[in-house]
N, C-alpha and C positions, 0 to 999 in steps of 0.2 A: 504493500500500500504506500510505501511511499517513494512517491515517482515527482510530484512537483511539489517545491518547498512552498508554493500555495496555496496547493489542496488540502483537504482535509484527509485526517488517515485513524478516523477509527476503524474500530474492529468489523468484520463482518456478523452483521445481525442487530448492529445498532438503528434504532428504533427513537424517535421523540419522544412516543405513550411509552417510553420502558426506563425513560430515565430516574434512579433513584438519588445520587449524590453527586455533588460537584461540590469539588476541593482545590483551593488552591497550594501554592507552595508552602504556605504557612497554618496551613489547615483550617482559614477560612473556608465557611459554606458557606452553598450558593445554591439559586433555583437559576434553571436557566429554559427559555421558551422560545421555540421557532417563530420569528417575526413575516419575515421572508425567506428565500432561496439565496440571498446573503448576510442577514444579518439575526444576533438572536437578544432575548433580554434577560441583563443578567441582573439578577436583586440579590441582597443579602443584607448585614447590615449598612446602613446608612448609604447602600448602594442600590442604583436604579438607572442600566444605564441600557441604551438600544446600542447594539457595536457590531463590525464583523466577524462573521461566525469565525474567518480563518485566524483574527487575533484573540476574541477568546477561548477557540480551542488550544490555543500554542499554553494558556496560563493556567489551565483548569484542567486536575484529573475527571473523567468524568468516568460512573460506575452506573452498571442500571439494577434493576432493583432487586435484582438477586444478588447485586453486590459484588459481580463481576466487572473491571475495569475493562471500559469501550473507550475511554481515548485517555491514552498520556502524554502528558506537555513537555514530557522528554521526548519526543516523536519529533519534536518542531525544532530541536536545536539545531 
């Protein structure tokens, strides 16, 4: 999956309705919700922001809700 450093490169089977956790580097949580086909919205505390999906997948683990991890931010370095 990873072929262009601006694509996205979660796992096969990643899903929107499957997502359970997003974590950042510092173990901030987050929700995060498909806005369009580029960008998504990420909330957490004191945070609310609409961004490109391909910058905030580079900073976010994302897990779905079995708690299996579908995208690492270490993917993006």
């Amino acid at each position: 999956m990873k072929t262009n450093k601006n694509e996205l490169k979660v796992k096969a089977g990643f899903s929107w309705d499957n997502i359970g956790k997003v974590v950042d580097s510092e173990g901030g949580e987050y929700t995060i919700k498909k806005v369009n086909d580029r960008e998504v919205r990420l909330t957490g505390t004191n945070q609310n922001h609409v961004l490109p999906m391909k910058i905030v997948f580079s900073l976010v683990d994302v897990y779905d809700k079995q708690g299996n991890k579908v995208n690492d931010m270490k993917d993006y370095e």
